[in-house]
C-alpha positions as CSV (number, residue, x, y, z in Angstrom):
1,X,17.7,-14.4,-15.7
2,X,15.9,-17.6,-17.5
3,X,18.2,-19.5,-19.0
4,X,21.3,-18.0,-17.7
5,X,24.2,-19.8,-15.6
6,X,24.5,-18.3,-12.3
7,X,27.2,-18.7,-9.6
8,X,25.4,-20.8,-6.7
9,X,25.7,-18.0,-4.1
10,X,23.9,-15.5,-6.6
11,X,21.5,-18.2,-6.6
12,X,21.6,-18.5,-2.9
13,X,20.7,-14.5,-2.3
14,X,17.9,-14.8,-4.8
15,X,16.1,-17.2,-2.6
16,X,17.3,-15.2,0.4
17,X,15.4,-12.7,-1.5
18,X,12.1,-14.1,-2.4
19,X,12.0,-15.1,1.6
20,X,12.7,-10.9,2.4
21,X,15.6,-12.4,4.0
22,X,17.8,-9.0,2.0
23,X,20.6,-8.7,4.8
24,X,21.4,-12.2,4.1
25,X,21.4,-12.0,0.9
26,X,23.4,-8.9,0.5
27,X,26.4,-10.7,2.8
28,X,26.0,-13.5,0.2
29,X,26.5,-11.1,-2.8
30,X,29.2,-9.1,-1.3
31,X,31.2,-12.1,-0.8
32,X,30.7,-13.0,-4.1
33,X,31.6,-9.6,-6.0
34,X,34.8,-9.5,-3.6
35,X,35.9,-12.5,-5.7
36,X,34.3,-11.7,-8.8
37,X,33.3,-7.6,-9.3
38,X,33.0,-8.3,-13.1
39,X,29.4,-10.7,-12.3
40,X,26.8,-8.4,-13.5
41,X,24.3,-10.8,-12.2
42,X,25.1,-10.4,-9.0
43,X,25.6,-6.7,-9.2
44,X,21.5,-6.5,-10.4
45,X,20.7,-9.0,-7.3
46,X,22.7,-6.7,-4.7
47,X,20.6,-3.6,-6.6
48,X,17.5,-5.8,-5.5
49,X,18.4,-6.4,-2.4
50,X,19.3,-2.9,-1.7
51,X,16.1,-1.7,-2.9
52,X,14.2,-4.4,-0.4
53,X,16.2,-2.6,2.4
54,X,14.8,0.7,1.1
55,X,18.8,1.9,0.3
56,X,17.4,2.7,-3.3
57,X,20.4,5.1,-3.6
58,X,22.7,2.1,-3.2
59,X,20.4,0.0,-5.2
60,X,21.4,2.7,-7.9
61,X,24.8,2.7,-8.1
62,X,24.7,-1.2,-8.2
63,X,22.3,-1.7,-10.9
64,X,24.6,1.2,-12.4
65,X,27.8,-0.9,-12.1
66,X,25.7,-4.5,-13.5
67,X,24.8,-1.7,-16.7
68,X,28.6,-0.7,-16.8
69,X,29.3,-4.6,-17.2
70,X,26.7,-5.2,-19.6
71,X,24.9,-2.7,-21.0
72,X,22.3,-4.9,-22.8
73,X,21.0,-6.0,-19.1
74,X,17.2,-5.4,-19.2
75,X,17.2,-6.9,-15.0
76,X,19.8,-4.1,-14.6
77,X,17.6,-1.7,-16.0
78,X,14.3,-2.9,-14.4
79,X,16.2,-2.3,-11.1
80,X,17.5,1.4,-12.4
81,X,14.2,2.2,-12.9
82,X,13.0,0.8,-10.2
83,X,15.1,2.6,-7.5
84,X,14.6,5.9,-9.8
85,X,11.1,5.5,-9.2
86,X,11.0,5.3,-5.4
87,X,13.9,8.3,-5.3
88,X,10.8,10.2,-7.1
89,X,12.8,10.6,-10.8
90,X,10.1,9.6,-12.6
91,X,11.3,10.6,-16.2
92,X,14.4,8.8,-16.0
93,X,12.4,5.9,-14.6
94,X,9.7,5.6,-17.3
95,X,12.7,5.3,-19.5
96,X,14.9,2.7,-17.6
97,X,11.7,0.8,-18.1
98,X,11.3,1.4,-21.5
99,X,14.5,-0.2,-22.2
100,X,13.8,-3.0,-20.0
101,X,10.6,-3.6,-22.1
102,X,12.9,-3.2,-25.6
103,X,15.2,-5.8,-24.4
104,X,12.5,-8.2,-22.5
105,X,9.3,-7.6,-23.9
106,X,8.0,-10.7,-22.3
107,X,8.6,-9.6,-18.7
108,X,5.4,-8.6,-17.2
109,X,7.5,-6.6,-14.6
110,X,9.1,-3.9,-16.3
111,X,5.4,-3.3,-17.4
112,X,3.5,-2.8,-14.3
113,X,6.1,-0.5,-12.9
114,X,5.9,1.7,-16.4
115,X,2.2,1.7,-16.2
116,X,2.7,3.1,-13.2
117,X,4.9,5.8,-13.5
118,X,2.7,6.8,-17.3
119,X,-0.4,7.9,-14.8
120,X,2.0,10.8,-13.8
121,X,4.5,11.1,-16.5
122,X,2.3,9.7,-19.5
123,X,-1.5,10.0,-20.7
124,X,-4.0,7.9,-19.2
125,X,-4.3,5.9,-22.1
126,X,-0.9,4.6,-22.2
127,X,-1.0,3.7,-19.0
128,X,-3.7,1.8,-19.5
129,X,-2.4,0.1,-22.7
130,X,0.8,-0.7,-20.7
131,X,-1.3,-2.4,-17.8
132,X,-3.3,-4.5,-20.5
133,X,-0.3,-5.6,-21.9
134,X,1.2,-6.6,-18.1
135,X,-2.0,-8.6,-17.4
136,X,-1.7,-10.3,-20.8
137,X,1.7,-11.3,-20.2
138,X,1.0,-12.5,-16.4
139,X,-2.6,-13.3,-15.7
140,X,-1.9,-15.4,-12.8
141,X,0.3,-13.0,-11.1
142,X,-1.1,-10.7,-8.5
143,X,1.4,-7.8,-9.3
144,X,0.5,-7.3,-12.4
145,X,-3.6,-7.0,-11.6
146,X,-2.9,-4.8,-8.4
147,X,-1.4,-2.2,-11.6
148,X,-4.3,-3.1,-13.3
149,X,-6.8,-1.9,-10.1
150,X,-4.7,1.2,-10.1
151,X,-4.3,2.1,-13.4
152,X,-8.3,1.4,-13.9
153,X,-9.1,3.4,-11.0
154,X,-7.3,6.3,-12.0
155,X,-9.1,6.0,-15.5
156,X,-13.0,5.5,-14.1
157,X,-13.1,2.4,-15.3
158,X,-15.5,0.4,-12.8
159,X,-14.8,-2.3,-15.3
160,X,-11.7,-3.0,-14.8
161,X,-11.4,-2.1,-11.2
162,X,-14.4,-5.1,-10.6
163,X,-12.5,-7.4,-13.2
164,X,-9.4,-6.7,-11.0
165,X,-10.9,-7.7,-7.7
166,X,-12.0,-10.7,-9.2
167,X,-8.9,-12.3,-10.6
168,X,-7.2,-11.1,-7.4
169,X,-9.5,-13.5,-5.5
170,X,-9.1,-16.0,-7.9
171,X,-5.4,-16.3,-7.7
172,X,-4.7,-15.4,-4.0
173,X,-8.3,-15.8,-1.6
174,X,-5.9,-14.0,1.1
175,X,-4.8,-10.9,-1.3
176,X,-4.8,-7.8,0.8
177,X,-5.9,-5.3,-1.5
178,X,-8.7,-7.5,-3.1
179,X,-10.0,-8.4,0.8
180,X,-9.7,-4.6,2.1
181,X,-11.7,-3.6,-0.7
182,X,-14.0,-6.2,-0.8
183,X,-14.8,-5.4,3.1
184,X,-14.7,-1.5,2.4
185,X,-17.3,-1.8,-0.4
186,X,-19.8,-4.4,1.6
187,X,-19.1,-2.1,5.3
188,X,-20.3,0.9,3.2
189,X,-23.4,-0.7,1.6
190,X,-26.5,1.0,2.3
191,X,-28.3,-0.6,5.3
192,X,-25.0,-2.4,7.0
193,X,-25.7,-2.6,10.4
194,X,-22.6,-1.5,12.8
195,X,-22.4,-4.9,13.9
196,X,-21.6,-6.2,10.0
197,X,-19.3,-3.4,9.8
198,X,-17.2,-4.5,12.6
199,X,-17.8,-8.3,11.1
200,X,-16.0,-7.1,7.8
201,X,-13.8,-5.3,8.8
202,X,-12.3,-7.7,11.5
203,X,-12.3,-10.3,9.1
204,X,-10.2,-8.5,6.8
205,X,-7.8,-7.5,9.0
206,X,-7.0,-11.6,9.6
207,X,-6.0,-11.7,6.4
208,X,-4.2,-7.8,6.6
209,X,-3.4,-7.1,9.8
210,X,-0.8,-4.7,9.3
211,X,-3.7,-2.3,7.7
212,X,-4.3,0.6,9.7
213,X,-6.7,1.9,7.3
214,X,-9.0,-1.5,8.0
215,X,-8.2,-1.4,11.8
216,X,-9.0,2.5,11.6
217,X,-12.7,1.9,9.9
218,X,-13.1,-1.4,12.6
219,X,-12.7,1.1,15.7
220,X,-15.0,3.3,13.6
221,X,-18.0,0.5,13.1
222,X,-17.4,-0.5,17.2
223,X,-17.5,2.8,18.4
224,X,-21.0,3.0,16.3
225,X,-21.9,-0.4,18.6
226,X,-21.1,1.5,21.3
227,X,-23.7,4.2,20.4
228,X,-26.2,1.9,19.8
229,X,-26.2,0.2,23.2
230,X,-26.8,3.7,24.8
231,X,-30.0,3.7,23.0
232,X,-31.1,0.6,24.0
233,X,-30.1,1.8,27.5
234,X,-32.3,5.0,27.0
235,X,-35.6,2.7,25.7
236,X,-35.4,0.9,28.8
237,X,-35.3,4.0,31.0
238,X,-38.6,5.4,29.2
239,X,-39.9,1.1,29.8
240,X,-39.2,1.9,33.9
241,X,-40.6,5.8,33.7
242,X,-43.9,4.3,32.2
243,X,-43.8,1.5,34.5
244,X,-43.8,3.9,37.8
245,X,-46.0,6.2,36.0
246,X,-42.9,9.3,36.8
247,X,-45.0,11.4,34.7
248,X,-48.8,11.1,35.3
249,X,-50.5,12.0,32.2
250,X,-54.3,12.8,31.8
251,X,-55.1,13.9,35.5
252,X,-55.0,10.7,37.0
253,X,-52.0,8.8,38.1
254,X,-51.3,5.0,38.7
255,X,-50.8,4.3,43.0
256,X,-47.4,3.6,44.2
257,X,-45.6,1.7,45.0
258,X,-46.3,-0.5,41.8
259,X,-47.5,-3.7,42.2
260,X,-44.3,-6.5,42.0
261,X,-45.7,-8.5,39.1
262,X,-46.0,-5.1,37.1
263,X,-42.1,-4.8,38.0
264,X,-40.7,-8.1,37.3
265,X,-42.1,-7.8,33.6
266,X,-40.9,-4.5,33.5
267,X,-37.4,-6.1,34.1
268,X,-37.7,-9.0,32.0
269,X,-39.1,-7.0,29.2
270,X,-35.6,-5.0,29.8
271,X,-33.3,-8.5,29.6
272,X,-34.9,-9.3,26.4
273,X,-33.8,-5.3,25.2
274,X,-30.7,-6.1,26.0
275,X,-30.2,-9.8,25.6
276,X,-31.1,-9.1,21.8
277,X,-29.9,-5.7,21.3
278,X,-26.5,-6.3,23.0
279,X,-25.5,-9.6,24.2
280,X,-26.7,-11.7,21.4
281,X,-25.3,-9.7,18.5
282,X,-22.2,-9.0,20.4
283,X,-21.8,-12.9,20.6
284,X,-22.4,-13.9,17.1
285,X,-19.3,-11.0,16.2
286,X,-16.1,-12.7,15.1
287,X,-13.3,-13.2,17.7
288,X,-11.5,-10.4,16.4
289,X,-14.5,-8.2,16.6
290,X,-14.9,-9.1,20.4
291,X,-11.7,-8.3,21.1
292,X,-11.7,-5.1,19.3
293,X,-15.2,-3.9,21.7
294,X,-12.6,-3.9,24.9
295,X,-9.5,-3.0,23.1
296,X,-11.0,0.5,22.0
297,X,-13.0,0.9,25.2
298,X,-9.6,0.9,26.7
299,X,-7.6,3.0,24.5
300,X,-10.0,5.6,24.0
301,X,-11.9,8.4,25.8
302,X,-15.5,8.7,23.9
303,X,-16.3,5.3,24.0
304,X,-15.5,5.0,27.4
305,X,-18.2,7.8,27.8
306,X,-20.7,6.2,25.7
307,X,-20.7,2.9,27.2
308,X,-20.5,5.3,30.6
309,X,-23.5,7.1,30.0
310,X,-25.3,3.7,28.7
311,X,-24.4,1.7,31.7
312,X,-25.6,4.6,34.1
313,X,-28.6,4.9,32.6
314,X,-29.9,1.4,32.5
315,X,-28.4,1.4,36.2
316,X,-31.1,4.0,37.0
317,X,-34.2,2.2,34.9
318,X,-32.9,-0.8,36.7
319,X,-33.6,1.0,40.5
320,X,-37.2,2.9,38.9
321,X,-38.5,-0.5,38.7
322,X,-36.8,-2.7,41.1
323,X,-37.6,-0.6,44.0
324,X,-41.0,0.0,45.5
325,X,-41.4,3.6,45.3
326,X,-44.0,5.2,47.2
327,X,-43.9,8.6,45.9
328,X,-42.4,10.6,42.7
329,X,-40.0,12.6,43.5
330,X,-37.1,10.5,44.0
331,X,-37.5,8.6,40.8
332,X,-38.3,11.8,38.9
333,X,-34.7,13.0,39.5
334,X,-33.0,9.8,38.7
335,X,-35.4,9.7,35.5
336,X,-33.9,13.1,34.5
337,X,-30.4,12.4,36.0
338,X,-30.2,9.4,33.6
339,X,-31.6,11.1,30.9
340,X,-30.0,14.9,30.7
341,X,-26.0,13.4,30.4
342,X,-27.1,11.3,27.3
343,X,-29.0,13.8,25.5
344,X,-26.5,16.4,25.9
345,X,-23.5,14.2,23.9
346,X,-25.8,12.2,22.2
347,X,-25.9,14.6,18.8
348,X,-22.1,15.6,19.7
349,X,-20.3,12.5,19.7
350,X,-21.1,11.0,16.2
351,X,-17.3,10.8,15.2
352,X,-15.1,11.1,18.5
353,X,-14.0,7.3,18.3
354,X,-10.6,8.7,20.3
């Protein structure tokens, strides 16, 4: 609509618009056709506004009406195409968009949408030829390089795809698409530990938090957290059983109760398991990762279990060495009482995060 006179309430819904502000703008334009039903301008806004509302039938008749007006519109047929496109009529939208293109070959929009819709209705080629041309047209816009991601991912063209992510970064550091990725790609890296994970993920979801794929793989990388503390938990149950000597190897066995020296380092040597382990990676975790730990613990079954089973058993290394026992028997059974409920999940439970 460059260098065209609109009416000021036309102008008024546009901005209405841009702020996803659509009732407003659609009370705006209504008043405005009601005095004036031959503005074709703001017949191709209402279709807009319609469409951000999701009434794309709506949208259809009005960009429809704007065409009636002024047949030559290329906005009224980016919007016919547009709503065609999200009512699933694909051929008729490919070439709503066509003539949007004929009649504005400088918008980069009618372009992105085409390139689009030419993965399922076109050859791959096209579709990519169509994106190229988009990005040439707007290189600083971020619609037209999220096409360019698609388009290049449905081709195999790493490429592209990595030449996308970039420039997404480089005009918008807060881009969804280019941040979720970004985090999936580093999460998934050979190596990352669960902790990372969690550290990615939670920092993408800052900038997306609406994402419930990211939020999805975040309760994924804490429930693997989870895990990993009952191991810790197990290590220091085997620290205690050597310390009382539950299982006297080689004939000879050590004489209970265990001196208290013997114990205390037992139990330091078990703070420093978990101090490290645990406590200081859990503390270096973003906020949002913290908060995820006790949000899934309380939402969810398995890693209420897991952090269950971990608790319980350093509960028990905690009474083989704190107590002075003076025969085996008792802290054989809590050895194997700790130890039986782990192992018996432990192989089971890789991918229950709910």
């Amino acid at each position: 609509m460059s260098g065209t006179t609109l009416h000021p309430r036309v102008e008024q819904a546009i901005e209405l618009y841009d702020m996803n502000r659509y009732e407003e703008g659609l009370a705006l334009l209504d008043r405005r056709l009601a005095e004036a039903p031959e503005d074709h301008h703001a017949w191709t806004s209402r279709a807009r506004c319609l469409a951000g509302l999701r009434r794309y039938e709506e949208g259809l008749d009005a960009a429809d009406q704007a065409l009636k007006l002024e047949p030559e519109l290329a906005d009224g047929h980016f919007m016919r195409g547009f709503a065609l496109r999200r009512m699933r009529r694909l051929p008729e939208a490919e070439q709503a968009q066509r003539e949007a293109i004929r009649l504005a070959p400088e918008r980069w929009g009618p372009r992105t949408e085409r390139a689009e819709m030419l993965i399922f209705v076109g050859t791959k080629e096209e579709a990519l030829q169509e994106a190229q041309e988009a990005v040439r047209l707007g290189p600083d816009i971020v619609d037209t390089w999220h096409t360019m991601y698609k388009v290049a991912a449905f081709n195999s063209r790493s490429d592209l795809v990595e030449e996308s992510i970039r420039q997404l970064l480089r005009i918008d550091p807060t881009d969804g698409l280019a941040v979720s990725l970004v985090a999936e790609r580093e999460a998934r890296k050979p190596g990352t530990s669960a902790a990372r994970a969690a550290d990615l993920y939670a920092g993408a979801l800052a900038v997306v938090p609406d994402s419930e794929a990211l939020r999805s793989d975040l309760d994924k990388a804490v429930y693997r957290m989870l895990r990993g503390t009952r191991w810790l938990a197990l290590l220091c149950l085997v620290m205690a059983a050597v310390t009382v000597d539950v299982f006297p190897t080689g004939g000879e066995a050590k004489e209970l109760p265990v001196p208290l020296g013997t114990r205390l380092w037992a139990l330091a040597l078990m703070a420093v398991v978990w101090g490290f382990g645990a406590w200081r990676r859990y503390r270096r975790l973003r906020t949002g990762a913290q908060l995820s730990v006790f949000a899934l613990v309380r939402r969810s079954f398995w890693p209420k279990v897991v952090l269950g089973q971990a608790t319980w058993a350093t509960l028990c290394a905690l009474l083989l060495v704190a107590l002075p026992w003076s025969e085996r028997t008792v802290p054989q059974v809590l050895f194997w009482l700790a130890l039986v409920p782990n192992l018996l999940s432990i192989t089971h439970d890789r991918n229950r995060v709910r």
